[in-house]
Every structure is written in C-alpha cells, then in structure tokens.
TORVOBA-400161 format. One line per field, with one value per residue: residue number from 1; residue in one letter; chain; x, y, z of N, C-alpha, C in turn. Coordinates in pm, 1 decimal. Layout:
BEGIN
n	[NUM | ...] .
res	[A | ...] .
chain	[A | ...] .
nxx	[X | ...] .
nyy	[Y | ...] .
nzz	[Z | ...] .
caxx	[X | ...] .
cayy	[Y | ...] .
cazz	[Z | ...] .
cxx	[X | ...] .
cyy	[Y | ...] .
czz	[Z | ...] .
This chain:
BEGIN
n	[1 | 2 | 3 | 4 | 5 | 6 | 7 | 8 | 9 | 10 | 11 | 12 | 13 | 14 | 15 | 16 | 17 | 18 | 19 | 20 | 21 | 22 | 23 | 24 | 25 | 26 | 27 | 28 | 29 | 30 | 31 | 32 | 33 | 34 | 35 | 36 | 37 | 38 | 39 | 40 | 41 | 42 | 43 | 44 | 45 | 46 | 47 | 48 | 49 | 50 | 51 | 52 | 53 | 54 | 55 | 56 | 57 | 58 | 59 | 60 | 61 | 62 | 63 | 64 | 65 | 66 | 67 | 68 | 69 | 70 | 71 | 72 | 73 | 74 | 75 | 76 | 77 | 78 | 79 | 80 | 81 | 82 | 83 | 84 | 85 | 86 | 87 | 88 | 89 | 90 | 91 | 92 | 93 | 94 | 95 | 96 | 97 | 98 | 99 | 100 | 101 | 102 | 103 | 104 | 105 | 106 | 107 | 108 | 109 | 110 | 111 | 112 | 113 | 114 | 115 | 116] .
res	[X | X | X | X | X | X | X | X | X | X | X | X | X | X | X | X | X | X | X | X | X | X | X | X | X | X | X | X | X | X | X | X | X | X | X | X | X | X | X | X | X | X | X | X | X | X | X | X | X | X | X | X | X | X | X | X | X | X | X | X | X | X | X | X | X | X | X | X | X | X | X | X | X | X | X | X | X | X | X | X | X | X | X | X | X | X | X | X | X | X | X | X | X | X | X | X | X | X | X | X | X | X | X | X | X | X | X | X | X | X | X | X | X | X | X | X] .
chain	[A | A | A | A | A | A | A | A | A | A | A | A | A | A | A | A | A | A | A | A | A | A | A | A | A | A | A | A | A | A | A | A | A | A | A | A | A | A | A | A | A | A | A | A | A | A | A | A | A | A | A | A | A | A | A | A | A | A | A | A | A | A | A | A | A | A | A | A | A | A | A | A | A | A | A | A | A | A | A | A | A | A | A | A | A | A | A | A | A | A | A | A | A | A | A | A | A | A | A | A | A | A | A | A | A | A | A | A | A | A | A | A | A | A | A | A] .
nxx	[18192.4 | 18273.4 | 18309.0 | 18416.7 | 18384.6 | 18428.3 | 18690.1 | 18991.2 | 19150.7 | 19293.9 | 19148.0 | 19252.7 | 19356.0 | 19132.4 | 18970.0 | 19218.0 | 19246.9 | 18966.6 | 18933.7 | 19152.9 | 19096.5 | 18866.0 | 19010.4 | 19154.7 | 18928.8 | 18823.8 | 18603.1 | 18653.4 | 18802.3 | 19090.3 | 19125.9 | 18937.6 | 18829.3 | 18871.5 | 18679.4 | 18754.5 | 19068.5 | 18883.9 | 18629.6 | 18560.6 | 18677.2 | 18460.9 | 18244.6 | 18277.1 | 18311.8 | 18562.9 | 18883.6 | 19094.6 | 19328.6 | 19372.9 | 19229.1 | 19417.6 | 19649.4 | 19553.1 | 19560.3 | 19779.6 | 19879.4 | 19811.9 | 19896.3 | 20180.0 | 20142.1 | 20128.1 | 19840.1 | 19691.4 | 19706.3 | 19817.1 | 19677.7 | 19767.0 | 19524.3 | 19323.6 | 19340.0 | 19249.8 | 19350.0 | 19248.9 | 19516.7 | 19682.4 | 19923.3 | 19825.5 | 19652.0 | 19807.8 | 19964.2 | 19758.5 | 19762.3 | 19982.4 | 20023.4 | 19791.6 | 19908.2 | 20061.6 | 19934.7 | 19806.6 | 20009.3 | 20056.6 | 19860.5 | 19925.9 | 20145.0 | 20038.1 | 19849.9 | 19982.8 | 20179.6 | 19977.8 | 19868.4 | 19609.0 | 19368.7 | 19244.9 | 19478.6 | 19679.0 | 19587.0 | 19618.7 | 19862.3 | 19959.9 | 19799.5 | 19917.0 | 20228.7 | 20184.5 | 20074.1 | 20377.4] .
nyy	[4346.4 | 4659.7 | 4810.5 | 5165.9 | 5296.5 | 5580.3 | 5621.2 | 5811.6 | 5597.4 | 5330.4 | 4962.2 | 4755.9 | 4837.1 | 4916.2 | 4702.1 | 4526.5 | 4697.8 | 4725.7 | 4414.6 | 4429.9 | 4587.3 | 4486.5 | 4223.7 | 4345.1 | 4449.5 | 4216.2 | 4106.7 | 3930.4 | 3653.4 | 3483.3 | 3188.1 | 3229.4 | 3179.8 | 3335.8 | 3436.4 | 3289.8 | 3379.3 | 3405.8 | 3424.7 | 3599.1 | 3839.8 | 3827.2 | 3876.6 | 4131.3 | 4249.6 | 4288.9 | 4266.1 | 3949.7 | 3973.5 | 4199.6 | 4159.2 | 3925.9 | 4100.7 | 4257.8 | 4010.1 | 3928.7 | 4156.8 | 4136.0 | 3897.9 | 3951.0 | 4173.5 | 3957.4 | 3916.2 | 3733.6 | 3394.4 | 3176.2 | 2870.3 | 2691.3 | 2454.0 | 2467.6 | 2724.5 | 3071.9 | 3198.7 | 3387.0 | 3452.8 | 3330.3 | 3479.6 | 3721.2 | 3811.3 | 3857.6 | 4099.2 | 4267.6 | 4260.9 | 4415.2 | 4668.5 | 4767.0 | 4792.8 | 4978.4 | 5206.1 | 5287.4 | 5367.1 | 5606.2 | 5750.1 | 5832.7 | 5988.3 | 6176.4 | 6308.0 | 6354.1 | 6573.6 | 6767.0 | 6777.0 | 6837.2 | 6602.7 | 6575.2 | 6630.5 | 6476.3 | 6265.3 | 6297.3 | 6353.1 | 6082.9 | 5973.7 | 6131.2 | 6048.5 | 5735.1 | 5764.6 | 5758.5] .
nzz	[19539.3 | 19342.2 | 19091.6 | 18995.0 | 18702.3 | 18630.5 | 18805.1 | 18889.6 | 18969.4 | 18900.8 | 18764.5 | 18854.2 | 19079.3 | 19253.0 | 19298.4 | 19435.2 | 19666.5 | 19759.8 | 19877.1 | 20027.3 | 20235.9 | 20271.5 | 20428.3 | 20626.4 | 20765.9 | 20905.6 | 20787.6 | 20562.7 | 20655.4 | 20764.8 | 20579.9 | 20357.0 | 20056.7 | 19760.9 | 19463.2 | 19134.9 | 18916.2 | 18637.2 | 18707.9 | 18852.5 | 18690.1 | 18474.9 | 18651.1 | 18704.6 | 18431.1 | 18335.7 | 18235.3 | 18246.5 | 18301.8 | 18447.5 | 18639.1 | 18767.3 | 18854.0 | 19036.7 | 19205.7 | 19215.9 | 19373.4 | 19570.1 | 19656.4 | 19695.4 | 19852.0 | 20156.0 | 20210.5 | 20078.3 | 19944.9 | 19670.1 | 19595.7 | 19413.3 | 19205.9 | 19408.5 | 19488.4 | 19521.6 | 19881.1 | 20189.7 | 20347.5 | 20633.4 | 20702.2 | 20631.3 | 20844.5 | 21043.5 | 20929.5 | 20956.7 | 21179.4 | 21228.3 | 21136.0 | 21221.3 | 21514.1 | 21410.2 | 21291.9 | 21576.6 | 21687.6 | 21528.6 | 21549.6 | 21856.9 | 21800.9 | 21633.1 | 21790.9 | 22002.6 | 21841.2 | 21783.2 | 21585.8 | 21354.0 | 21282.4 | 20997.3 | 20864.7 | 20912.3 | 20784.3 | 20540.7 | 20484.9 | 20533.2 | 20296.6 | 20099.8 | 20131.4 | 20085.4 | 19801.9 | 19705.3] .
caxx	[18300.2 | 18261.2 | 18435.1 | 18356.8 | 18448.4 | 18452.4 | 18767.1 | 19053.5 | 19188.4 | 19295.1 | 18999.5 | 19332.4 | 19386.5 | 19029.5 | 19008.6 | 19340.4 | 19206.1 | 18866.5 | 19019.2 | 19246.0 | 18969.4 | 18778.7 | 19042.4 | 19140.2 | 18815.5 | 18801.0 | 18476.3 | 18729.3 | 18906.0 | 19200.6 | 19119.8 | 18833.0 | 18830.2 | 18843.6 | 18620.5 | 18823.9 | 19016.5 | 18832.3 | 18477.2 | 18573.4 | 18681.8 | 18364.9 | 18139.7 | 18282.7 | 18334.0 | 18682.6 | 18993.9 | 19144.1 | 19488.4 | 19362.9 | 19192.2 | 19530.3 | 19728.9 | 19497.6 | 19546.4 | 19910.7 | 19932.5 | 19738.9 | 19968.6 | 20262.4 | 20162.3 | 20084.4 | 19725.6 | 19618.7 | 19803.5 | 19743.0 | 19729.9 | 19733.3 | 19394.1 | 19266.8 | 19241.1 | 19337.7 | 19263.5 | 19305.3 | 19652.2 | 19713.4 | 19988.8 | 19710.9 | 19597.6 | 19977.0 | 20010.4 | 19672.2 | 19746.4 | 20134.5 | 19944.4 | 19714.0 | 19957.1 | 20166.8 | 19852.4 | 19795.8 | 20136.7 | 20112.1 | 19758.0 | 19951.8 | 20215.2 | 19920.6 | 19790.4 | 20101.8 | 20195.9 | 19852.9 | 19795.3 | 19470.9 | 19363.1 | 19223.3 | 19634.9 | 19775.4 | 19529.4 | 19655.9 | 20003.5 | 19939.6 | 19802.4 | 20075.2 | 20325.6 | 20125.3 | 20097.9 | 20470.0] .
cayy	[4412.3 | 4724.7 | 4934.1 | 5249.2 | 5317.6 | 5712.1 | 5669.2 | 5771.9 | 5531.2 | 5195.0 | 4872.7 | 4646.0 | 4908.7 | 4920.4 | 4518.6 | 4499.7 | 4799.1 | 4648.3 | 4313.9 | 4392.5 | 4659.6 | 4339.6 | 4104.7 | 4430.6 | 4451.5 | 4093.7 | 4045.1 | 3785.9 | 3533.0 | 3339.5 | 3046.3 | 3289.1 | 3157.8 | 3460.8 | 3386.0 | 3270.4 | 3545.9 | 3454.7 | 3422.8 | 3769.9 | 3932.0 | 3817.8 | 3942.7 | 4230.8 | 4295.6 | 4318.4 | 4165.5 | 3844.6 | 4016.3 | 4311.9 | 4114.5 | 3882.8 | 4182.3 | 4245.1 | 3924.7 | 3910.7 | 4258.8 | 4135.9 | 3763.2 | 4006.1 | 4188.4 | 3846.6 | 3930.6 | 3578.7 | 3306.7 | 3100.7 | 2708.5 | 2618.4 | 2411.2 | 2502.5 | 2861.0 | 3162.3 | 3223.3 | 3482.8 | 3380.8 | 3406.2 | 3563.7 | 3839.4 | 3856.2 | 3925.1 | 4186.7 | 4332.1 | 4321.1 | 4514.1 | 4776.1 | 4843.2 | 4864.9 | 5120.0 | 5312.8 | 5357.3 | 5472.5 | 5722.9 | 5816.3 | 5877.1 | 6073.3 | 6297.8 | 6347.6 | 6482.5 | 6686.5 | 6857.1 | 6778.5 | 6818.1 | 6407.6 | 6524.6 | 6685.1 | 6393.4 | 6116.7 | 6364.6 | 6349.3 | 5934.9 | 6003.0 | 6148.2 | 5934.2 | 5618.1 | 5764.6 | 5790.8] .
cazz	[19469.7 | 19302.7 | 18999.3 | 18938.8 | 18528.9 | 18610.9 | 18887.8 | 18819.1 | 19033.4 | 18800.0 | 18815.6 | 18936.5 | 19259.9 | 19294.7 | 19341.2 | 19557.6 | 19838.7 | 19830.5 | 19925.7 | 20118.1 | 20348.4 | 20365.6 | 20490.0 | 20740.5 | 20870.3 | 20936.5 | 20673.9 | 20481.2 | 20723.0 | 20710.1 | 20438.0 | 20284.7 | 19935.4 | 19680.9 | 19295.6 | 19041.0 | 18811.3 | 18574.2 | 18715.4 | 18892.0 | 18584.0 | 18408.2 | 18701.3 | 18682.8 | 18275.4 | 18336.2 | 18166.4 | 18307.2 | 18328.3 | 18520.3 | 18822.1 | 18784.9 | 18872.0 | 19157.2 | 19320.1 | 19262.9 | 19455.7 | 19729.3 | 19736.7 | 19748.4 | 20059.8 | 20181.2 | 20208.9 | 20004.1 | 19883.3 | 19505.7 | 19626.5 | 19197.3 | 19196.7 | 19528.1 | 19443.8 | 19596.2 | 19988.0 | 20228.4 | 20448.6 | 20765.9 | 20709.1 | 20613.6 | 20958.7 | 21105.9 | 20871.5 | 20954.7 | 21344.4 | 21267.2 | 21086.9 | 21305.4 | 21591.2 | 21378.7 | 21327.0 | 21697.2 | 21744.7 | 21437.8 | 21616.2 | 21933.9 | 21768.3 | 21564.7 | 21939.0 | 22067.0 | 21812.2 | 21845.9 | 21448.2 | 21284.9 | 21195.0 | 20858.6 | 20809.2 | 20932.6 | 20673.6 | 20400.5 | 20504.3 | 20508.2 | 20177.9 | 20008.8 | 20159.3 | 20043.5 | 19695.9 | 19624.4] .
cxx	[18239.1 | 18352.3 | 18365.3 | 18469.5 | 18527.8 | 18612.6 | 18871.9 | 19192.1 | 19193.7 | 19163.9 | 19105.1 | 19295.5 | 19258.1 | 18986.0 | 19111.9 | 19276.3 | 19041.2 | 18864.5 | 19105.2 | 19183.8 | 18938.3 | 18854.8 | 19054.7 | 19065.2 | 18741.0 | 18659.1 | 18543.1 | 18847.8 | 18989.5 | 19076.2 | 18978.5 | 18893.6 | 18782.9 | 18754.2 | 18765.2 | 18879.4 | 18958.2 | 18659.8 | 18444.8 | 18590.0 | 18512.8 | 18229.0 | 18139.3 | 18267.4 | 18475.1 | 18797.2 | 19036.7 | 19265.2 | 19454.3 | 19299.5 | 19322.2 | 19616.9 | 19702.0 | 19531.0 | 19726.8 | 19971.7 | 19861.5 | 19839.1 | 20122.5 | 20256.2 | 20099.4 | 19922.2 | 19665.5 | 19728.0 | 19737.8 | 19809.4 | 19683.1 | 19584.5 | 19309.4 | 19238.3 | 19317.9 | 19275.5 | 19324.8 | 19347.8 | 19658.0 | 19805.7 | 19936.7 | 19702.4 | 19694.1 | 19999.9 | 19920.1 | 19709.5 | 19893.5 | 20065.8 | 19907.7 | 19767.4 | 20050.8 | 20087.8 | 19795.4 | 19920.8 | 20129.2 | 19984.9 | 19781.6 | 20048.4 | 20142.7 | 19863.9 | 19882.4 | 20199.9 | 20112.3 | 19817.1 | 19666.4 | 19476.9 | 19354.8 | 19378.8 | 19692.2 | 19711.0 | 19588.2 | 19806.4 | 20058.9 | 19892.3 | 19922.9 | 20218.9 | 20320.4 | 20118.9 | 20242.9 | 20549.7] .
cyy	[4503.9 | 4812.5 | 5008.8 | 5312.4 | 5462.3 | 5731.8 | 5706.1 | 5670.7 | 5360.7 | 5046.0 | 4825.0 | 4699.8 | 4909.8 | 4755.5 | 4518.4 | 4596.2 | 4720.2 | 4475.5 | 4345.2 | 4491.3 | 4544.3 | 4254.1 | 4206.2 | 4456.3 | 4312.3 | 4033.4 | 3934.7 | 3731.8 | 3467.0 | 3235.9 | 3082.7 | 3216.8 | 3261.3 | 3365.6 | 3339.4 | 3390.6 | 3545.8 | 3457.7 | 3589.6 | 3892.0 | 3928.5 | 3901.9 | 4094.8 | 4341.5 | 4331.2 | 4236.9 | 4063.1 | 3902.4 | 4158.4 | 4286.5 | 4013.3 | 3957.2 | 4236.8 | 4149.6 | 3897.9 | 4015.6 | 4206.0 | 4036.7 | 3852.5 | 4086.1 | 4105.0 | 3856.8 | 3792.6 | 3516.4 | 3211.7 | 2964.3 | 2646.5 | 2588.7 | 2457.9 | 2612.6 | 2975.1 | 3211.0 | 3318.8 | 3388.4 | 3439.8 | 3471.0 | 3712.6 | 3902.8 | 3910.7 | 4022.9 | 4288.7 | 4410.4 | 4450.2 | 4629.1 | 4854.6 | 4844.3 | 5016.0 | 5240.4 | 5340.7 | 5385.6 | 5594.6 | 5797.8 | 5931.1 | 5998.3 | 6195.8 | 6371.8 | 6447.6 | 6602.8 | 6825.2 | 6863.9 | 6727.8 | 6681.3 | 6447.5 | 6578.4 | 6592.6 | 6276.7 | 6199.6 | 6308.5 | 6197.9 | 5908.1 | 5997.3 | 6060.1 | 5756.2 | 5611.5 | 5720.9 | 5627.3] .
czz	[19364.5 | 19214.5 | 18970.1 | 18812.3 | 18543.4 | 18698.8 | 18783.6 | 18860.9 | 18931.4 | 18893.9 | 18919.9 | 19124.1 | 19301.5 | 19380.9 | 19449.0 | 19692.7 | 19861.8 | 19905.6 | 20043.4 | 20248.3 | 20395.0 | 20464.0 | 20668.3 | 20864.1 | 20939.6 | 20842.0 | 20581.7 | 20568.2 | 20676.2 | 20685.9 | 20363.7 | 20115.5 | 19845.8 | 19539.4 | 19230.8 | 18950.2 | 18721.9 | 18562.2 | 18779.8 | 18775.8 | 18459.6 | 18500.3 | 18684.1 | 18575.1 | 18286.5 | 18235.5 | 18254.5 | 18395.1 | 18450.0 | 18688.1 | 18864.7 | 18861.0 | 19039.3 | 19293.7 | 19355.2 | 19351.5 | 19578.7 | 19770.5 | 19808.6 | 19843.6 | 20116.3 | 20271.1 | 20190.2 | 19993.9 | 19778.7 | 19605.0 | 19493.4 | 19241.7 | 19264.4 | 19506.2 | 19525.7 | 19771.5 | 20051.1 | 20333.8 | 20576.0 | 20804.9 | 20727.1 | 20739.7 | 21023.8 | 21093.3 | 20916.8 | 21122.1 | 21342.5 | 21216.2 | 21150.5 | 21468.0 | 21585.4 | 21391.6 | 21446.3 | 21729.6 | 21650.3 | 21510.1 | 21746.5 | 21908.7 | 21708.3 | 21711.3 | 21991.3 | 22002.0 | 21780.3 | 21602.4 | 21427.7 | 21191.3 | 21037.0 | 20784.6 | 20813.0 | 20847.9 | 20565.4 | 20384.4 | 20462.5 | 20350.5 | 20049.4 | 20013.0 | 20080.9 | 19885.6 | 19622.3 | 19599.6] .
C-alpha cells in the first residue's frame, strides 16, 4: 500500500481503489484479512479516521466485511461484485466495439461518469 502526499486524489480514495484493484485482481481472496486501522494508519503515517473511512467505503460496496474482534476481511460478497463488473465491462467493451469508439474516448467517458 502506497500514498502518494503530492496526489490530488484524497489518502482515504487512495486506500479504498488500491484495495479494492487488489481484491479485483484476485491478489486478496475471499477471507483475506486486511491490517488493523490502526496498524495501517501507523504504517502508513496516516490518521486513524482517514484509513477508517477507507474501509468503511470498501464494507459499503461489499468489498470486506468488519467481524468486531476478528477484524476486517475481504467478503465474498466481494468476489460477486467483482464477477458483475466485469461482465458489465465486457458488454460496455462490446458496445465501444460497435460503435467504432476510440478505447482511450470511451475510459475517459468511464472516467467522467465515475467522477460525478
């Protein structure tokens, strides 16, 4: 896990997309056990509240789930979510295909959409 100070992308969102890439790319499995927030916020130099914020955006797109003591792991719900995804993005692939749009027009387009 990596923050870069200069983004201007917030640490939290930085934490939640690198998390949630990983679980994507299958590098963190259902019942992956994430750090602690506050052994994560310390590795990092971060605030408590700011990797908190992180993990509660990831439980809410059921990415992880907090089991109190146990800790926080990545859910298999995660994986569900990962496979609908990535059937939408081969239909939005197929649709970029047939309307003869340029990919890097149509990740922009995904972009902007994703921002708002």
């Amino acid at each position: 896990m990596r923050i870069d100070q200069t983004s201007s992308v917030a640490p939290f969102e930085q934490i939640r997309a690198q998390y949630a890439a990983q679980i994507a790319d299958g590098t963190l499995v259902v019942g992956t056990k994430l750090p602690t927030v506050r052994a994560l916020a310390d590795e990092l130099a971060l605030a408590v509240n700011t990797v908190a914020r992180a993990y509660r955006e990831l439980e809410t797109a059921g990415l992880v789930e907090t089991r109190g003591r146990a800790g926080t792991v990545v859910s298999a719900r995660g994986e569900e979510s990962t496979q609908r995804l990535q059937q939408a993005a081969q239909g939005f692939a197929q649709l970029v295909r047939e309307l003869g749009i340029e990919p890097d027009r149509a990740v922009a387009i995904v972009r902007a959409a994703l921002g708002r």
